[in-house]
PALOTI-150693 format. One record per residue: residue in one letter; residue number from 1; x, y, z of N, C-alpha, C, O in turn. Coordinates in nm, 4 decimals. Layout:
 residuo num      n_u      n_v      n_w     ca_u     ca_v     ca_w      c_u      c_v      c_w      o_u      o_v      o_w
       a NUM        X        Y        Z        X        Y        Z        X        Y        Z        X        Y        Z
...
//
This chain:
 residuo num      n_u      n_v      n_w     ca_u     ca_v     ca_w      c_u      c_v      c_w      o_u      o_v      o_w
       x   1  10.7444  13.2647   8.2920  10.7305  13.1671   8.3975  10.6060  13.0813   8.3719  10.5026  13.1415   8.3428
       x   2  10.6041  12.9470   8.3794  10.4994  12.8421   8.3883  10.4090  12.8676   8.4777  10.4356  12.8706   8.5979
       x   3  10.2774  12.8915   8.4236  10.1770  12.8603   8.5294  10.1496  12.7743   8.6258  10.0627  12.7954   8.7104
       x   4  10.2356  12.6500   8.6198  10.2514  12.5522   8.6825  10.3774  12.4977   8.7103  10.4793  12.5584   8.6773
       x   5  10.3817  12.3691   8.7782  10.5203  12.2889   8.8003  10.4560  12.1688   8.7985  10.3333  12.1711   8.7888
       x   6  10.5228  12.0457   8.8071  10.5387  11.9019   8.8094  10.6176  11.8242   8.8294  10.7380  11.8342   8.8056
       x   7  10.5563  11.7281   8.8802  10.6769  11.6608   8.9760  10.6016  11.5190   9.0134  10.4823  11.5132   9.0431
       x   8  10.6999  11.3928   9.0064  10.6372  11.2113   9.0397  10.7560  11.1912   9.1899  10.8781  11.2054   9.1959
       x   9  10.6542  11.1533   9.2956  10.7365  11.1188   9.3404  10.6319  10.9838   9.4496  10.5155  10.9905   9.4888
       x  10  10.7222  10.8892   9.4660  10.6774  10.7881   9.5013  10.5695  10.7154   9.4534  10.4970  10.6411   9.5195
       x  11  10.5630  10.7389   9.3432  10.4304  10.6466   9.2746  10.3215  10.7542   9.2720  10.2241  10.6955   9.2248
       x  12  10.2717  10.9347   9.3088  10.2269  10.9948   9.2954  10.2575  11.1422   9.1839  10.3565  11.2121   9.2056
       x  13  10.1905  11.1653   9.1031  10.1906  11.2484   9.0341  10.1816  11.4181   9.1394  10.1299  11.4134   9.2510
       x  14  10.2138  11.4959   9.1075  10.2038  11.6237   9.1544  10.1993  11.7387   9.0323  10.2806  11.7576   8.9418
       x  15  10.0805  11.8049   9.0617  10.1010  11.9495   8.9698  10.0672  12.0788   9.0962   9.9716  12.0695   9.1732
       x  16  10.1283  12.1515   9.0970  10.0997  12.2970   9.1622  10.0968  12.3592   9.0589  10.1533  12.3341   8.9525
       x  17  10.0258  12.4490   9.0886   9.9249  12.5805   8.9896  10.0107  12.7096   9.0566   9.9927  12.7240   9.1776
       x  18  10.0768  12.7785   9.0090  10.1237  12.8769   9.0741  10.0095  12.9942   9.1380   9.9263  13.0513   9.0676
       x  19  10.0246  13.0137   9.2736   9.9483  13.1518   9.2852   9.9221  13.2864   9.1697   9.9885  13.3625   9.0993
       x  20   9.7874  13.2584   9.2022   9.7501  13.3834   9.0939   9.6951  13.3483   8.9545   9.6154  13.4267   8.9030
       x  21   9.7269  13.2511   8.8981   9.7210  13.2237   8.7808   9.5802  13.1915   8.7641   9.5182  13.1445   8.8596
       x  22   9.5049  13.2190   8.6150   9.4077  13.1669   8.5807   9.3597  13.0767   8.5471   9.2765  13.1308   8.4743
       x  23   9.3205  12.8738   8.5288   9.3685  12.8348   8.4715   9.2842  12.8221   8.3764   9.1656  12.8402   8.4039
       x  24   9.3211  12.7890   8.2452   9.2768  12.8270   8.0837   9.2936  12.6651   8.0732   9.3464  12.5847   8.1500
       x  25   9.2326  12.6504   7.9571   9.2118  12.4860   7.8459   9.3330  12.5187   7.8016   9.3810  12.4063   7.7874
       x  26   9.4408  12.6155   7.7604   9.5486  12.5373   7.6884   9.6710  12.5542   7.8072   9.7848  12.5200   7.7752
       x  27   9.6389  12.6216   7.9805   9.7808  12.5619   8.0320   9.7251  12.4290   8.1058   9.7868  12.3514   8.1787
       x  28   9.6243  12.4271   8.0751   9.5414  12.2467   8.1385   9.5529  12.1626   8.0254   9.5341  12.0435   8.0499
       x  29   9.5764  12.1896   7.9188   9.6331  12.0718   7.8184   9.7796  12.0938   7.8533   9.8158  11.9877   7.9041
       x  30   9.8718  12.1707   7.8514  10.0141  12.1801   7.9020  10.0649  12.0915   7.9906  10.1605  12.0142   7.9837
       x  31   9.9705  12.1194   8.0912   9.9719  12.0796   8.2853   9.9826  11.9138   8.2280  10.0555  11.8280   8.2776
       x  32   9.8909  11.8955   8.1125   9.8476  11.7260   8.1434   9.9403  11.6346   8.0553   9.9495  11.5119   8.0510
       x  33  10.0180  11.7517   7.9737  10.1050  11.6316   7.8607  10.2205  11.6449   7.9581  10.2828  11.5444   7.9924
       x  34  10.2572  11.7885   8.0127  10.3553  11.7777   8.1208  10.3788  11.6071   8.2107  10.4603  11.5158   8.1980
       x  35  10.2697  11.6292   8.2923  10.2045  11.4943   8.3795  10.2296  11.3726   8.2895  10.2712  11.2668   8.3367
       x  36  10.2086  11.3862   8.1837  10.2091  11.2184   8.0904  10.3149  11.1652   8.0583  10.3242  11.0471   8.0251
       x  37  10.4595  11.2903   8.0675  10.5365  11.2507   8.0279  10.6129  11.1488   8.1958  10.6827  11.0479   8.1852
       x  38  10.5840  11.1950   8.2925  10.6509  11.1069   8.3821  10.5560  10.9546   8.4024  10.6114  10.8634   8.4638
       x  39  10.4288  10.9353   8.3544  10.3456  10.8391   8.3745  10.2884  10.7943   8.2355  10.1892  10.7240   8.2547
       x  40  10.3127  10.8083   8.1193  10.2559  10.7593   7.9635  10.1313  10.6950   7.9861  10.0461  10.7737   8.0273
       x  41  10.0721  10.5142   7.9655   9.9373  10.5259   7.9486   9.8940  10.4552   8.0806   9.8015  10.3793   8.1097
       x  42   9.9996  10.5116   8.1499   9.9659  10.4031   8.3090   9.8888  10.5272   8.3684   9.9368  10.6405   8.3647
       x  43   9.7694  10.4988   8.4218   9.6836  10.5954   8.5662   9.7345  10.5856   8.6986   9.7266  10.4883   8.7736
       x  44   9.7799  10.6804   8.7169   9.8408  10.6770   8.8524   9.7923  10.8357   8.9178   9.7521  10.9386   8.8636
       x  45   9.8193  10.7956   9.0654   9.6929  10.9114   9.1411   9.7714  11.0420   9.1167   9.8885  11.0525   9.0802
       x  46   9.6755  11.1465   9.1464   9.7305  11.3044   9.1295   9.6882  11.3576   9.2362   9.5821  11.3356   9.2946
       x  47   9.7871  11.4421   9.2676   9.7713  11.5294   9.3726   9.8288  11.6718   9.2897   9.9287  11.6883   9.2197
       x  48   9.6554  11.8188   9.3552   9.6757  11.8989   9.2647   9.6654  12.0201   9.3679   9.5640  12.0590   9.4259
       x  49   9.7749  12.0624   9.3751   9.8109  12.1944   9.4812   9.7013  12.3172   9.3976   9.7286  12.3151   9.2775
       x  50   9.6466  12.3670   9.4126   9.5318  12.4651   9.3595   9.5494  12.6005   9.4497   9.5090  12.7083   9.4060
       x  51   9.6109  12.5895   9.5758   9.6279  12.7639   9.6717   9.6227  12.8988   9.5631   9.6978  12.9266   9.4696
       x  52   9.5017  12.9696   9.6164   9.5602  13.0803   9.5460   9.4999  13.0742   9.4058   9.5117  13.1867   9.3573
       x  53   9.4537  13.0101   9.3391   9.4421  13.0545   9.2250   9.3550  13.1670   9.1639   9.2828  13.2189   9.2490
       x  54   9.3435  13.2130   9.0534   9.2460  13.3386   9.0479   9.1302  13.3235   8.9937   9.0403  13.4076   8.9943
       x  55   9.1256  13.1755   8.9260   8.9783  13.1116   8.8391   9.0436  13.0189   8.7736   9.1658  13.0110   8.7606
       x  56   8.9476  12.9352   8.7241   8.9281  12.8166   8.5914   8.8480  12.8406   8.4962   8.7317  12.8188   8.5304
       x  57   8.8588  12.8759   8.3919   8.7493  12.9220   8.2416   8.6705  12.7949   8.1935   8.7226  12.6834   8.1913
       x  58   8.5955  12.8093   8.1713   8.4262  12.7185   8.1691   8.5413  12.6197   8.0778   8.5797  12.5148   8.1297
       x  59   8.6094  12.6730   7.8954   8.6678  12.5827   7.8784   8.7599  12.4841   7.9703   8.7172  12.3687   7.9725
       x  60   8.8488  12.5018   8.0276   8.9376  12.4375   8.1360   8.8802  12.3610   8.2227   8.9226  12.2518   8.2605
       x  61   8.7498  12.4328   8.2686   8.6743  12.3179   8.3429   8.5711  12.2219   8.2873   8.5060  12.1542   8.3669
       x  62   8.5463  12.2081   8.1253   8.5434  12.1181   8.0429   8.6327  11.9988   8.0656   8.6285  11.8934   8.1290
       x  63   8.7254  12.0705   7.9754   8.8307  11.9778   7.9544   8.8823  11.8970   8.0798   8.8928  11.7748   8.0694
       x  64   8.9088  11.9485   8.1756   8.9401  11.8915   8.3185   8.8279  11.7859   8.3802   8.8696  11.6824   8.4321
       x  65   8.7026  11.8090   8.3750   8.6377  11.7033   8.4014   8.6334  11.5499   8.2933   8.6315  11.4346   8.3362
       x  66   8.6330  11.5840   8.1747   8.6572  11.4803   8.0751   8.7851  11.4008   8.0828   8.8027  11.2827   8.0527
       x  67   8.8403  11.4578   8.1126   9.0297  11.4150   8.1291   9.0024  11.2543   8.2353   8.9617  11.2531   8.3515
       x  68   9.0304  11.1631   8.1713   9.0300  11.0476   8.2709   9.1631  10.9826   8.2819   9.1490  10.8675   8.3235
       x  69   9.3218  11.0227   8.2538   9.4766  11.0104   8.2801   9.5037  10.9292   8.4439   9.5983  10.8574   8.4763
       x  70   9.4226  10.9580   8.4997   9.4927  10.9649   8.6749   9.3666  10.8424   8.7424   9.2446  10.8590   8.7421
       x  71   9.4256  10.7488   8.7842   9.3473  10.6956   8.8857   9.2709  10.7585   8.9705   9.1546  10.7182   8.9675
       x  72   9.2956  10.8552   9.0568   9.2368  10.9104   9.1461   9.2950  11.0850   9.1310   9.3969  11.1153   9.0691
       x  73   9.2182  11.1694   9.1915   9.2890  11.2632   9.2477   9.2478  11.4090   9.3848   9.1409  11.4605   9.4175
       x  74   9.3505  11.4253   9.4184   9.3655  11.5130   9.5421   9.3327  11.6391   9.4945   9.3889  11.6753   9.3911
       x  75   9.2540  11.7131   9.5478   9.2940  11.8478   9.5229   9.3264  11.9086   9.6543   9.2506  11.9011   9.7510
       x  76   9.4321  11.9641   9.6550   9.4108  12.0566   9.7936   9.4285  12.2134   9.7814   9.4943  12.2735   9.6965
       x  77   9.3534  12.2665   9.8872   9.3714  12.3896   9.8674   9.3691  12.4387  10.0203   9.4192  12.3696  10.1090
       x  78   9.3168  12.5445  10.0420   9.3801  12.6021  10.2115   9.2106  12.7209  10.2482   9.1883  12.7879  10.3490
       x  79   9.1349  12.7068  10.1397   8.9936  12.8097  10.2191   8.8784  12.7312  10.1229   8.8868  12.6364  10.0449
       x  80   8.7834  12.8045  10.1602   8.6551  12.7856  10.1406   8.6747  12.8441   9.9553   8.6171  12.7730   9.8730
       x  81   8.7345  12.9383   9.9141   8.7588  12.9978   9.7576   8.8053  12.8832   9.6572   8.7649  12.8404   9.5491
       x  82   8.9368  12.8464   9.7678   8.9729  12.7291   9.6805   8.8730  12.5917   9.6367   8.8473  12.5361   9.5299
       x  83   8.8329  12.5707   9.7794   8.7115  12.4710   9.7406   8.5910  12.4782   9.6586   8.5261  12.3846   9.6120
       x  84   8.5627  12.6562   9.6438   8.4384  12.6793   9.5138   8.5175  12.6432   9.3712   8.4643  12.5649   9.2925
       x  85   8.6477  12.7041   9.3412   8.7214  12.6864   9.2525   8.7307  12.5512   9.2349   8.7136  12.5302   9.1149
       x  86   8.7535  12.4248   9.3075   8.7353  12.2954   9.2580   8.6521  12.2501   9.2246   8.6583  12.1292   9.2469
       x  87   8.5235  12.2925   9.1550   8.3577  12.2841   9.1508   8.3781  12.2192   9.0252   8.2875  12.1388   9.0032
       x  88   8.4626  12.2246   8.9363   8.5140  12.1394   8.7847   8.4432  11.9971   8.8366   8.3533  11.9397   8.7750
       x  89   8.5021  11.9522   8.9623   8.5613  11.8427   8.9629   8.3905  11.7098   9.0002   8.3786  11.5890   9.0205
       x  90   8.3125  11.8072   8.9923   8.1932  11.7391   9.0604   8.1597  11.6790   8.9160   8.0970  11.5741   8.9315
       x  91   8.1756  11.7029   8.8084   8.1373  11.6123   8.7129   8.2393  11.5467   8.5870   8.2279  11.5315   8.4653
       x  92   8.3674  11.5114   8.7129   8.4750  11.4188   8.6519   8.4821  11.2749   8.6542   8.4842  11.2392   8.7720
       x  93   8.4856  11.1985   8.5928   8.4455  11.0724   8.5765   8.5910  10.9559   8.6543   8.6184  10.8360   8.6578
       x  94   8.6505  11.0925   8.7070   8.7916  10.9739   8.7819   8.7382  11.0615   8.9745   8.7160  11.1766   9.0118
       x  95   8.7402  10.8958   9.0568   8.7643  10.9376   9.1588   8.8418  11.0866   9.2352   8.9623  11.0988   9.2572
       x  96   8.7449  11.1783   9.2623   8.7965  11.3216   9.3036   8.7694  11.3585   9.4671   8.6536  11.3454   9.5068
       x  97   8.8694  11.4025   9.5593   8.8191  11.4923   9.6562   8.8971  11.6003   9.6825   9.0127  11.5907   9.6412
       x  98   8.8678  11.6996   9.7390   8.9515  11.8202   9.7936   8.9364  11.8083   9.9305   8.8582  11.7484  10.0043
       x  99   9.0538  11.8977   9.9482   9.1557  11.8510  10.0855   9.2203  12.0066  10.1229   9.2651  12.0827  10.0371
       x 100   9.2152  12.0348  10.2633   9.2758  12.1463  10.2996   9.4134  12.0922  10.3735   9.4984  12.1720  10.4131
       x 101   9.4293  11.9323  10.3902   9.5681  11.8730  10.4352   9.6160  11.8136  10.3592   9.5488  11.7180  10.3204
       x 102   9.7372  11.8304  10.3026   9.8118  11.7754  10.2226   9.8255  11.6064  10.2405   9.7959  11.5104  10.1693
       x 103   9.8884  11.6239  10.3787   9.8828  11.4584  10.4500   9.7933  11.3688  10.4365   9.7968  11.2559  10.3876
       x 104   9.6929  11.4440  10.4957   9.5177  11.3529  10.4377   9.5186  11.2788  10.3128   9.5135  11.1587  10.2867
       x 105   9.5307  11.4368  10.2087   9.5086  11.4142  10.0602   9.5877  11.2610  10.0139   9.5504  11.1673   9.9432
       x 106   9.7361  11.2933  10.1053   9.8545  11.2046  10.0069   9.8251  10.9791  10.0800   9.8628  10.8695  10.0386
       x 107   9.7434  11.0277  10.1944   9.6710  10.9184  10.2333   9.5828  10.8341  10.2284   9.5718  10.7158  10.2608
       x 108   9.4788  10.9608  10.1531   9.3779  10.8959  10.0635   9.3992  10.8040   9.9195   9.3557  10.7022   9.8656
       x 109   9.5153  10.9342   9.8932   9.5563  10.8381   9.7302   9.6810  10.7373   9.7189   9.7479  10.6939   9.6251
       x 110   9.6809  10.7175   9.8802   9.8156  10.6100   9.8854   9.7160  10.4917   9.8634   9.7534  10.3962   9.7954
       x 111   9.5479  10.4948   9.9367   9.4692  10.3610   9.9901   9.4398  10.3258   9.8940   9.4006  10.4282   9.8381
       x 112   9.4275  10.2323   9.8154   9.4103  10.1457   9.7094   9.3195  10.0438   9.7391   9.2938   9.9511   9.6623
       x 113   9.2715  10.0596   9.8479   9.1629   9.8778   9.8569   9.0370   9.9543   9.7614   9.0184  10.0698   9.7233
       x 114   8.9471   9.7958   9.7423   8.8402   9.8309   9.6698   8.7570   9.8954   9.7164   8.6966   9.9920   9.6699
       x 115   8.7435   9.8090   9.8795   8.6067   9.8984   9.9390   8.6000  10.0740   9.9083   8.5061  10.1350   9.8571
       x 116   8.7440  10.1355   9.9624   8.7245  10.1980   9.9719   8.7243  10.2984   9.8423   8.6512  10.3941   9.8677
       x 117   8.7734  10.3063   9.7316   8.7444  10.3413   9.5957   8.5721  10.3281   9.5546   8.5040  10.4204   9.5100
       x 118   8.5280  10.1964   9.5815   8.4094  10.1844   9.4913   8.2965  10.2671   9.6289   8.1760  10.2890   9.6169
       x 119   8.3587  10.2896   9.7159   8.2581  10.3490   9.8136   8.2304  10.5197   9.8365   8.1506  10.5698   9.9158
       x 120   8.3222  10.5905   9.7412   8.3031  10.6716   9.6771   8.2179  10.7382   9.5631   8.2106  10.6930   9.4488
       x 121   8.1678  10.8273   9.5988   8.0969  10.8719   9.4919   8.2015  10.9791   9.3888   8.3096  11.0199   9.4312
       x 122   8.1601  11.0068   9.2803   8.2961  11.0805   9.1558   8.3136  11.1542   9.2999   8.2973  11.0533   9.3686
       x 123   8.3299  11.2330   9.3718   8.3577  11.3506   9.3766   8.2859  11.3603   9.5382   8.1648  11.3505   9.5582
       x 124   8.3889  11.3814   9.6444   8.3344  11.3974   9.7599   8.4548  11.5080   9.8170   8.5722  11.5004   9.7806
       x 125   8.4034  11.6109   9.9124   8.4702  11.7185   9.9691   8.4354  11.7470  10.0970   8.3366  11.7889  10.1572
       x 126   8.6011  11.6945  10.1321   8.6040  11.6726  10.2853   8.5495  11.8290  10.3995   8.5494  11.8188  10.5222
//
């Protein structure tokens, strides 16, 4: 079974991380050619279901902050664990926040004006 799933729908990218899983540098290179194949060299926003996971390895959270593919992206998760676990994301060079509402998340990365992009700092957690 895939550590993950993927899925485009309405102009948004989606990856869920299956519960439990660790994630490693090579199912985060997987996760991302997965992702490329519904979007090639166009950036378009991500939304990244994270519930549950069991860790990210220093490599993975390398590679994940360097990764600049996605206009923006969501993370959501559902506790305070999940939100230490998104700690990658504080030194990613693409617009990042985490989100315990899905709705929120998928609202933030619908808004496209400038103000509100450039009024962001990398990485803010709601």
């Amino acid at each position: 079974m895939d550590p993950f799933t993927t899925d485009f729908d309405m102009g948004i990218l989606r990856l869920t991380w299956r519960r439990g899983v660790e994630i490693t540098h090579a199912n985060g290179v997987a996760a991302a050619r997965a992702l490329a194949e519904f979007h090639g060299p166009a950036a378009l926003p991500l939304l990244v279901h994270m519930h549950g996971i069991a860790g990210v390895t220093p490599e993975a959270r390398v590679g994940m902050a360097a990764y600049r593919g996605f206009s923006k992206v969501a993370l959501v998760g559902e506790d305070a664990v999940d939100e230490v676990m998104s700690g990658f994301s504080h030194r990613s060079p693409t617009v990042t926040r985490y989100f315990t509402s899905e709705a929120e998340a998928l609202a933030w990365l619908a808004d496209t004006s400038p103000a509100e992009q450039s009024a962001l700092p990398a990485t803010q957690h709601d």
